[in-house]
N, C-alpha and C positions, 0 to 999 in steps of 0.2 A: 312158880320159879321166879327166882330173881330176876329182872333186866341186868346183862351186863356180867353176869355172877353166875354158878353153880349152885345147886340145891344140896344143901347136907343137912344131912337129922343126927344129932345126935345124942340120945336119951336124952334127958330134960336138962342139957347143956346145951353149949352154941361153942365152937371155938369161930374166934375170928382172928385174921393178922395184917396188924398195921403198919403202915410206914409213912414214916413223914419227912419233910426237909425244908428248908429256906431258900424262897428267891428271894435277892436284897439287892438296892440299890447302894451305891457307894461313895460318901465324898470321900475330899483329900483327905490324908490320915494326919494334916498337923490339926495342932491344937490349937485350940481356941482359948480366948481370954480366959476363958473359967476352968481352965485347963479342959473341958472334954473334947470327941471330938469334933472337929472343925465344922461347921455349921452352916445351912446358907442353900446347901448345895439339893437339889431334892430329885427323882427320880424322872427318867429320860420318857416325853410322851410318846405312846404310840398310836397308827391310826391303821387300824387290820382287820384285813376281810378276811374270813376263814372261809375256803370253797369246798365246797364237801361233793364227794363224788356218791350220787345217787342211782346209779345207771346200774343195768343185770349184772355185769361181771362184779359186783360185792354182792355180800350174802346179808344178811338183815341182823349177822351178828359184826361184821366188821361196820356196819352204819353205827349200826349203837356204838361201836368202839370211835368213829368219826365223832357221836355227837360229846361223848366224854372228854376227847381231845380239845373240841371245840369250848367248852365249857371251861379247862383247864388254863385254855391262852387267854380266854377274859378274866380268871382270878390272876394270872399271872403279871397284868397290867398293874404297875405299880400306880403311876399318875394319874390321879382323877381326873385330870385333864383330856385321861387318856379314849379314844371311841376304837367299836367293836361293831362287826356286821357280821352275819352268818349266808351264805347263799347255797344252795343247794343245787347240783345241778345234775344233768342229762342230756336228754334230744330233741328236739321239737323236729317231729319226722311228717309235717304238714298235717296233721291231727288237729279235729277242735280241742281246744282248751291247751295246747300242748305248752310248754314254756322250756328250753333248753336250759335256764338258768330262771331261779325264782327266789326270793328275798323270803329268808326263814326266819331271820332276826332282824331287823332294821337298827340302821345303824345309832349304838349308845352309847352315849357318853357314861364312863364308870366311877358317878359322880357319885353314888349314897348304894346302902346296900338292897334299896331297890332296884334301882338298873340292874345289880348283880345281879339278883336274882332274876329277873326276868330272863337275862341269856341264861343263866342256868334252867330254866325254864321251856324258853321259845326254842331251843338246841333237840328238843323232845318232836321238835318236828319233821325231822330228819327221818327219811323212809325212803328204804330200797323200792326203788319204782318198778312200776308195771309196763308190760311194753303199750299197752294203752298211754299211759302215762307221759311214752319217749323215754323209752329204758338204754337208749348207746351214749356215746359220751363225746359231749361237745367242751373242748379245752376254751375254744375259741372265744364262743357266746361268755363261757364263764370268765374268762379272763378278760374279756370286753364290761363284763357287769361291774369285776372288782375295781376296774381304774374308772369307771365311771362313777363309785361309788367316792372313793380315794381321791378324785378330785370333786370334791364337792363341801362345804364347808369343813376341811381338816381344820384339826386342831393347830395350832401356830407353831411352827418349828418341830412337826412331831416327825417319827420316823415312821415309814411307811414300807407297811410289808403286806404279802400274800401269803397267807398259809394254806399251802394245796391238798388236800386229803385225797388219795386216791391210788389207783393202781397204775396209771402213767401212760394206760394206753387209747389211745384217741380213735373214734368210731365214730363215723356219719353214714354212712355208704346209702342211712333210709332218709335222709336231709336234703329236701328238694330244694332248701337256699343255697347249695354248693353247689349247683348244676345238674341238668338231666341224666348225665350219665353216673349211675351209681359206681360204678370202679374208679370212677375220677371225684369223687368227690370228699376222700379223705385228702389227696394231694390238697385241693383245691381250699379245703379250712387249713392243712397245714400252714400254705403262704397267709391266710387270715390269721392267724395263731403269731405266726413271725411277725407279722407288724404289729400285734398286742407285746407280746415279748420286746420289739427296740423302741415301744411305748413307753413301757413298765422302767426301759434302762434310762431315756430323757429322762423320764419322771423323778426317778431314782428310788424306785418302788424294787423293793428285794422279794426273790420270790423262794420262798422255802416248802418245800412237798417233804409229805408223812406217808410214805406208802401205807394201806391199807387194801387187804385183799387180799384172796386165794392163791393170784397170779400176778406178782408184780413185776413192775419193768426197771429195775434199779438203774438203768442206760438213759431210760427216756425221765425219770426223775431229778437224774442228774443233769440231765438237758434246760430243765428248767431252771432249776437252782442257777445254770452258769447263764441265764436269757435273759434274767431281770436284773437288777442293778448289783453289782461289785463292791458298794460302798460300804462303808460301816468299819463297825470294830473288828466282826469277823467276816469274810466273802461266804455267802447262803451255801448250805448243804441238806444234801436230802439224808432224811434216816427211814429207814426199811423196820415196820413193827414185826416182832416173828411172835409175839404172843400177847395174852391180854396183860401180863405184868411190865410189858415194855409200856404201855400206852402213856399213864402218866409220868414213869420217869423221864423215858425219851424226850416229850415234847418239853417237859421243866429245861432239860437240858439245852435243846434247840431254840427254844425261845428265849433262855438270856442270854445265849450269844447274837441272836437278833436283835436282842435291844440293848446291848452293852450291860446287862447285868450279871452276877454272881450265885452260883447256886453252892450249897453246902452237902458236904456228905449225906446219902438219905440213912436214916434211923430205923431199925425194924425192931418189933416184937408181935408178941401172940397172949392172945384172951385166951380165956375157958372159963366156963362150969358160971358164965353170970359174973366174972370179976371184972379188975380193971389192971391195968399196963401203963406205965410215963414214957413215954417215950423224950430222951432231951436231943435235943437239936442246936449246934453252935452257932452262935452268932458273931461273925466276926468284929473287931472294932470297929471297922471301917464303917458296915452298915448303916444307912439310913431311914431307909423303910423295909419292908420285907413282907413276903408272903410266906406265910405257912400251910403248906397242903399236907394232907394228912388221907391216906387212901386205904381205904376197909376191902377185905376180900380175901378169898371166897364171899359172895352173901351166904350168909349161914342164917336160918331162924329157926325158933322153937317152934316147938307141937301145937298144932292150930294155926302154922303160916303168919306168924304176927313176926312183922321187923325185931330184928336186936336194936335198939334203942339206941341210936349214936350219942355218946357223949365224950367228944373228942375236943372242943370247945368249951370249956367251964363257964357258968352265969359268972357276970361279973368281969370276967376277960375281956379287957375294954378293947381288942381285936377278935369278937364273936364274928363266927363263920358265920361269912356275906354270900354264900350260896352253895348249895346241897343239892346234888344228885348223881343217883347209881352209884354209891360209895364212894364220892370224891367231896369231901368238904374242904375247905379253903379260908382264912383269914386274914386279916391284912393289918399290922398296926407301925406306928410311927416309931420310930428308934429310939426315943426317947423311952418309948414302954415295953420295948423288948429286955426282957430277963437273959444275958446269956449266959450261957452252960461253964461250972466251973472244973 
C-alpha cells in the first residue's frame, strides 16, 4: 500500500488524478525599459519552523499527512535565501531518552536542489510516538524550540513564521517539569506557553496552525494564530484539514498569505490506461518567480506493486522537480522561464 494514498488495482491500467497550481512572487506591474515586466524586485525570505504534533491523539495516518504538509512549506519557499527546520514534538514525561521536542530536519537553507531534497526527505521522520516515547503534547517545549531556533543565524530581513501542525490540544498532566501535582500541571505550561506566545509577538514571529487529527480544537487553533505576531500582509489564521485532498491545497493557500505571495487557480485532470494529461496553469504578469506543485492521487499501481512512473516534470525543464515525496512533486523556476498559459 501506498504511504499517504489508497491501494487500487485496476486490470493492467492505473488511473491517477492530478492537480497543479502556482505560487508566485510578484513585482510592480510597470514596465521596464525593455518594455517587460519591471525587474529588480525578487521574492520575500523566509525563516520557518514547522512543528509537527507527534503525541497519541493523531493516528499515524494524519502524521503522514503533517509530514506532506511539511515538505510542501519548504517547496513553497521562493527565496533561496530562504531556511527551513522541521521539529517534531510530544512529552517528556521524566522517561530516559524522552525529548518533548526533537529536531527532525535541521534547519536549511533552500539554496540548490539538494537542501530540497533532503527536507523532502528528513520530513519521513516524523512518527506518531509511543507512550514510551512521551506520547501527550507539550505546546510549550515546542514553541520554546521554534524561537530558539528562529533566533539564531536568520536570514537578513526575512519573515519569520511558525507553522503548527497539530490538533490544538495541550496535555502534560505526566510532565514532572510542571510541578508535582498532576491536575495542576496543564495550568502551569499554559502560563509557560503565554510567555512563548508574547515572545513570538516582540519577535514578530507569526504563528499559523494546520489542524490535523481525529479531534480538533478549532478555538484553541485560533488562539494561537491571534498569540504570535499581527504583522504582515495578512494577520495568521488557522485552517482546519477535513481530508487528505485538503492537505496540499490548504497549506499552498495559507502559506502565501504568510509570506505575501500569490497563488493561482489549482488545475485538475485524470490519467488512465498508461497515458498522459497537460495540465496548464496561468501565470500571471506580474510574477517573478513561482513554484509549481503538482500532486498525484489516489496512489494507484500496476500488478506487481511497482509505482506509476511520475512524469510530471519533463527532462529539459530547466525548473525540474527539486523534491519528491508521497505524490507531491514541486518546481521552482525564474520568471523569465515561465511559459504562461494563453
Amino acid at each position: 500500500m501506498a504511504r499517504g494514498g489508497r491501494f487500487s488495482l485496476l486490470s493492467f491500467f492505473c488511473l491517477a488524478v492530478l492537480s497543479s497550481a502556482i505560487i508566485f512572487a510578484a513585482s510592480s506591474p510597470a514596465l521596464s525599459a525593455s518594455g517587460g515586466p519591471g525587474q529588480g524586485a525578487e521574492p520575500i525570505t523566509t525563516d520557518i519552523v514547522v512543528l509537527a504534533d507527534e503525541s497519541g491523539s493523531q493516528t499515524a495516518y494524519s502524521v503522514r499527512q503533517e509530514a506532506e504538509a511539511a515538505q510542501t512549506i519548504a517547496e513553497d519557499a521562493l527565496n533561496s535565501r530562504s531556511m527551513v527546520a522541521v521539529v517534531g514534538f510530544g512529552s517528556n514525561n521524566g522517561q530516559p531518552g524522552q525529548q518533548a521536542a526533537r529536531q527532525v530536519c535541521r534547519p536549511t537553507v533552500i539554496d540548490s536542489p539538494p537542501s530540497r531534497q533532503y527536507l523532502a526527505d528528513c520530513v519521513g521522520g516524523l512518527h506518531r510516538r509511543t507512550q514510551a516515547e512521551g506520547w501527550d503534547t507539550d505546546f510549550a517545549a515546542a514553541a520554546g524550540q521554534a524561537l530558539s531556533y528562529l533566533s539564531q543565524n536568520a536570514p537578513a530581513n526575512a519573515v519569520k513564521a511558525i507553522f503548527l501542525e497539530t490538533d490544538g490540544v495541550l496535555d502534560v498532566h505526566d510532565s514532572p517539569q510542571y510541578g508535582p501535582v498532576s491536575a495542576n500541571r496543564n495550568a502551569a505550561a499554559r502560563q509557560v506557553l503565554d510567555q512563548e506566545l508574547a515572545q513570538a509577538r516582540t519577535a514578530g514571529v507569526g504563528i499559523w496552525p494546520l489542524g490535523f487529527g481525529p479531534e480538533v480544537s478549532p478555538s484553541s487553533l485560533a488562539a494561537f494564530a491571534a498569540g504570535g505576531s499581527q504583522k504582515g500582509c495578512v494577520k495568521p489564521y488557522a485552517q482546519v484539514i477535513n481530508s487528505a485532498s485538503d492537505v496540499v491545497r490548504s497549506l499552498d493557500a495559507l502559506f502565501a498569505s504568510a509570506t505575501c505571495q500569490g497563488i493561482s487557480p489549482w488545475s485538475t485532470g485524470t490519467v488512465t490506461g498508461g497515458g498522459n494529461t497537460v495540465l496548464n496553469v496561468g501565470i500571471p504578469v506580474i510574477a517573478t518567480d513561482g513554484t509549481i506543485t503538482v500532486v498525484k492521487g489516489p496512489a494507484h499501481h500496476r500488478p506487481g506493486n511497482r509505482n506509476v512512473e511520475n512524469q510530471a516534470f519533463r527532462p529539459g525543464w530547466a525548473g525540474a522537480a527539486t523534491g519528491q515525496r508521497d505524490g507531491v512533486v514541486a518546481g521552482r523556476r525564474a520568471r523569465r522561464g515561465l511559459r504562461r498559459a494563453t
